[in-house]
N, C-alpha and C positions, 0 to 999 in steps of 0.2 A: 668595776668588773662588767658589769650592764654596759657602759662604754665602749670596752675592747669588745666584748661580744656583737656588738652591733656592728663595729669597726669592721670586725672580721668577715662580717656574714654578707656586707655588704661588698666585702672585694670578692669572696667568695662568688657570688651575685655578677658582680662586675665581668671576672674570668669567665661564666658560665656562657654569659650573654653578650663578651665580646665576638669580633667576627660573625655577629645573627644578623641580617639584613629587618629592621623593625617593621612589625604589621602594619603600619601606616604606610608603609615606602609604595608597594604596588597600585595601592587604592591612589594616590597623591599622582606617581607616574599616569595613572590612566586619566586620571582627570586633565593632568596638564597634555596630555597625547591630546584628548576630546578636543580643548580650548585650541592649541598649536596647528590641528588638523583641519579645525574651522578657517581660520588664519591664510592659511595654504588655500584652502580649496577657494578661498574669498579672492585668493590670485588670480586664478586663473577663471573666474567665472565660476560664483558656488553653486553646488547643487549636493545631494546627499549621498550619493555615489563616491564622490572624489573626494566629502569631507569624511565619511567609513576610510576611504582607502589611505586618505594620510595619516586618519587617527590609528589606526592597525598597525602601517610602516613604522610610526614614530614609537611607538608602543612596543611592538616587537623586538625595535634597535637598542631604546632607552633603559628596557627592563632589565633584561640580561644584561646590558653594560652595565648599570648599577648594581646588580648584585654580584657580577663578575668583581667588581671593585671593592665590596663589600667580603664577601666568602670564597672569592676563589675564581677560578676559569671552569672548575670542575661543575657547581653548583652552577654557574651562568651558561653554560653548553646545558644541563638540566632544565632552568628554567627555560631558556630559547627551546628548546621540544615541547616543554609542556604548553606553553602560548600559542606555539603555534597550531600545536594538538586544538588547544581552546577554540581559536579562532577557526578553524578548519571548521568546526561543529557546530559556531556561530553561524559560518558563512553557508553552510548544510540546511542550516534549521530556516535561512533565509526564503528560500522560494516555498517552503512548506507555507509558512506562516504568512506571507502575500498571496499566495491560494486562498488557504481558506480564511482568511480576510474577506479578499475580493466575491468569495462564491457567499460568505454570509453576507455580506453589507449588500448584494443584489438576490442573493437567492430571498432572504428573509421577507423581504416587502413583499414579494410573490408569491407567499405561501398563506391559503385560507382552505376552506372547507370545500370550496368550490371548486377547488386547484386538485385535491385528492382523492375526490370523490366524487367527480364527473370524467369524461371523456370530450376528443376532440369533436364526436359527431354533430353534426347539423353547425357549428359556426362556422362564418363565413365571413369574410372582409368587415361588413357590414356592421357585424358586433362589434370588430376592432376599431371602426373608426367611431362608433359610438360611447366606446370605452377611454380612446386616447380624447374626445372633445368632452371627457366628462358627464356626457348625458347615461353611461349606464355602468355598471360595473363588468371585469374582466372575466367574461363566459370562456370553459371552456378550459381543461384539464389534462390532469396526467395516471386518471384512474388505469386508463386501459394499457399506458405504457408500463408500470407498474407492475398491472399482471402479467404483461407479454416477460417484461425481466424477470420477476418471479421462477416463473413457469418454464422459460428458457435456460435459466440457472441451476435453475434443481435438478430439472432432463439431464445439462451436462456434469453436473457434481455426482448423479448416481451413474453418473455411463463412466466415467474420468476416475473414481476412489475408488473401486473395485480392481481396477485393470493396470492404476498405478499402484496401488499398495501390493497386491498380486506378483507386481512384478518385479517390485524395488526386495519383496523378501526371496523371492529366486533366487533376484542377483548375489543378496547379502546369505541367504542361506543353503542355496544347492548349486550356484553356479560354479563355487571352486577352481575360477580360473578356465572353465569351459570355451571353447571358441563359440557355442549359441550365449554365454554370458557376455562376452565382449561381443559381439555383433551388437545383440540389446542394447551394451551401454555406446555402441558405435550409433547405433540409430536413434536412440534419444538425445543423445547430443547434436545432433541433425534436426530432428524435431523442435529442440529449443528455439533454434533459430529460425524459423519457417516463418513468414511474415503471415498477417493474419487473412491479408485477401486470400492469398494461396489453398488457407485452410477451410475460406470458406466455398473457393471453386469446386476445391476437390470433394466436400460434403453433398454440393448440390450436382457435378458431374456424378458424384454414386449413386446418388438416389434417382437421376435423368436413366443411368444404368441399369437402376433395379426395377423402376417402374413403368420406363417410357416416355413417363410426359415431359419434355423438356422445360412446361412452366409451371412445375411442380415446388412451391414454396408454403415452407409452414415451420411452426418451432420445432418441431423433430429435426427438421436438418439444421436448423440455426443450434442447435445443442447437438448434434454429431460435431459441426467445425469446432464449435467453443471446446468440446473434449480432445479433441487433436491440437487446442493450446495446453490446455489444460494438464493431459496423462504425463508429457515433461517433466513442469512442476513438481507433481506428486511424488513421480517418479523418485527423481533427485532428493527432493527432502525428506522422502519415508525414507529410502536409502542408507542418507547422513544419520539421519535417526536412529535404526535398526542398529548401524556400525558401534556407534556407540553406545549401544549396548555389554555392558560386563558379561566376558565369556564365561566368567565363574559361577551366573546367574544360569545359564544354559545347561554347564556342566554338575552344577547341585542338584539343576532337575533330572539331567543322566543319571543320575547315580542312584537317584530314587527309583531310576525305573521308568523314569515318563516317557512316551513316546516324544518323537521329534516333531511332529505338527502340532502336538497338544500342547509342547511347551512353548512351541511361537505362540499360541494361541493364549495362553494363560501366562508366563512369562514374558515373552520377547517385548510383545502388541505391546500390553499395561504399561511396560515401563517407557517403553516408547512413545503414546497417546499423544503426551504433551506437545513434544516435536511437532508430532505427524498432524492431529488438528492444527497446527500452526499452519502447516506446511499448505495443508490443504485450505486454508481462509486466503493466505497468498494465492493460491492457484486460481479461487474465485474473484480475488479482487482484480486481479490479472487482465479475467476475459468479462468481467460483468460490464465493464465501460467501452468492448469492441464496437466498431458502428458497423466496418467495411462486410465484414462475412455476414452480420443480421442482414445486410441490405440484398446481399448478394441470395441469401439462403431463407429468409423470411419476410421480405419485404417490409410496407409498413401503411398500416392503415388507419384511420382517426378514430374506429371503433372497437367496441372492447370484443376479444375471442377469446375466450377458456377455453377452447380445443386446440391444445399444441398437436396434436395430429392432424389436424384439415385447417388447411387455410391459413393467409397471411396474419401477421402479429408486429403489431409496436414494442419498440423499447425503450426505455430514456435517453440510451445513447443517440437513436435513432430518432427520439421526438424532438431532442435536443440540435441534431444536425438540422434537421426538415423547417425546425422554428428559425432557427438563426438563417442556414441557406434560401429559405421559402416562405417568408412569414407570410401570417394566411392574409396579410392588409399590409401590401408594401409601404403605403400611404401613410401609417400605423406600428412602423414597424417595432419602433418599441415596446409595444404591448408583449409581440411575438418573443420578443427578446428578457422581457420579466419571465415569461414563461419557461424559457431555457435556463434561465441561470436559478429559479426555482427549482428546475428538475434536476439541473447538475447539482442542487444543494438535498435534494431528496435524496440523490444517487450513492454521495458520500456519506450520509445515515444511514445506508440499507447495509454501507460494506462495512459501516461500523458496528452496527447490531450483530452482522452475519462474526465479527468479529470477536463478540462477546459471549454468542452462544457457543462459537469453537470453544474459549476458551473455559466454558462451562462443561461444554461436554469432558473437556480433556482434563478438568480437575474433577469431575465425577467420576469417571472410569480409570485415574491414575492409582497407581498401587497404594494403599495406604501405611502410614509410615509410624512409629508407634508399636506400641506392645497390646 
């Protein structure tokens, strides 16, 4: 009896898992893609490039045909999208991860006490060529550019979130199709595209305007251009935000009687936050790394200034062009060059922190969910 039970359970078994392509089959194809793809590119003169590109090719061909041959034409048109879905995301995540490779394995050496907490003043060639023969260490910092971004970031994030959230709830909540609503969304969409020298003329042509001096440069106007990247963004994402918001959520607070601004206010906003802090961390990651409009609209100086209203201002982006185009000891020039790729590796920490407080803020002030 034990016999046939086993007999049975095992065709049973047998039917279930005929026509399955076995869990080994994909892992086995990729490996032999890997080995076959080396093979190839060893033809034609290897290198890593062309042995990626035949192991992909052969990969992509071989897997679907086997399971086409296995389950079907239906399941192997299936797999073939999902591979190549894969690969699409592999080959995406490619230049990410050669980034910030490259900005750690040169930023990192460049990074001491001396680097964050001084400024470029008083060095002169002189330090660099003492620093690249050994005889001194690498004087000479990114304190002041630091605060110049800081300071110029902040200006534009409080001029840019008021004026894009402001406006992206108009559109979603009073424009109803108005010809002033389509204008807006005609002119922001113009705005996206605006390149950024453009934004930084027209900040420093305003203020030549308002004030007279035509060599009027300071972070106020370097954070007017950054917001004329910037309002776009906001724009557009609070927007998509808002829209998707449940009408049912609007119309429950009608019913109670709430006014219409109170319930953007206390309904719309909350449930939206999430988005819209997103929205806004892109908008600053956007303009925090512009060089051409700080150059144009703030200049750049080796010393430190905490008065974003008078006077020229550094910024990484900016100390990072001036080190690599200008290093302060051509003779030297690598020193200049730890320095920059230390501060593009600073740069990428500050839009990641700014990254983590959005999204603190926006799970502190999201609606809570629960009884």
């Amino acid at each position: 009896m034990s016999v046939s039970t086993a007999s049975k359970s095992a065709n049973t078994s047998s039917r279930l898992t005929s026509g399955h392509a076995p869990k080994w089959l994909i892992p086995v194809i990729g490996l032999a893609a890997i080995v076959l793809g080396a093979a190839a590119s060893a033809l034609i003169g290897f290198s890593i490039a062309t042995w990626v590109l035949f192991a992909a090719i052969i990969f992509l061909i071989a897997g679907p045909l086997a399971i086409t041959a296995i389950e079907g034409k239906r399941k192997g048109s299936d797999s073939f999208a999902r591979f190549l879905v894969y690969g699409a995301f592999l080959v995406a995540l490619i230049p990410l991860i050669s980034v910030l490779y490259t900005v750690l394995a040169r930023g990192i050496p460049g990074l001491s006490g001396n680097l964050l907490f001084t400024s470029m003043n008083g060095i002169t060639g002189v330090h660099d060529n003492k620093a690249a023969q050994g005889a001194g260490p690498v004087l000479g910092g990114i304190y002041h550019a630091v605060i110049g971004t800081l300071e110029i970031t902040l200006l534009a994030t409080l001029i840019s979130v008021p004026i894009g959230l402001l406006t992206a709830i108009y559109l979603v909540e009073y424009a109803n199709g108005k010809f002033l609503g389509k204008a807006i969304t005609f002119f922001v969409d113009v705005m996206t595209g605006i390149p950024s020298i453009v934004a930084g003329l027209f900040a420093a042509s305003f203020f030549v305007m308002v004030t007279g001096d035509p060599s009027k440069r300071m972070g106020l106007v370097a954070a007017v251009a950054l917001s004329v990247l910037m309002i776009p963004t906001v724009v557009r994402n609070a927007e998509e935000m808002l829209r998707i918001v449940p009408n049912e959520l609007r119309e429950a607070s009608y019913a109670l009687g709430v006014r219409k601004w109170r319930t953007i206010m206390k309904v719309v906003i909350p449930t939206a936050i999430s988005g819209i802090a997103s929205g806004v961390t892109l908008a600053i990651a956007r303009v925090i790394g512009e060089t051409a409009p700080i150059l144009v609209t703030a200049g750049f100086v080796n010393s430190i200034n905490w008065n974003a209203f008078s006077g020229w201002m550094a910024t990484l982006p900016t100390f990072i062009y001036y080190q690599i185009m200008n290093p302060t000891s051509p003779t030297a020039a690598a020193v200049s060059e730890t320095r920059a790729w230390a501060a593009a590796l600073v740069l990428i920490l500050i839009v990641m922190i700014l990254n983590l407080i959005a999204r603190a803020i926006a799970k502190f002030f999201a609606p809570k969910t629960g009884r």
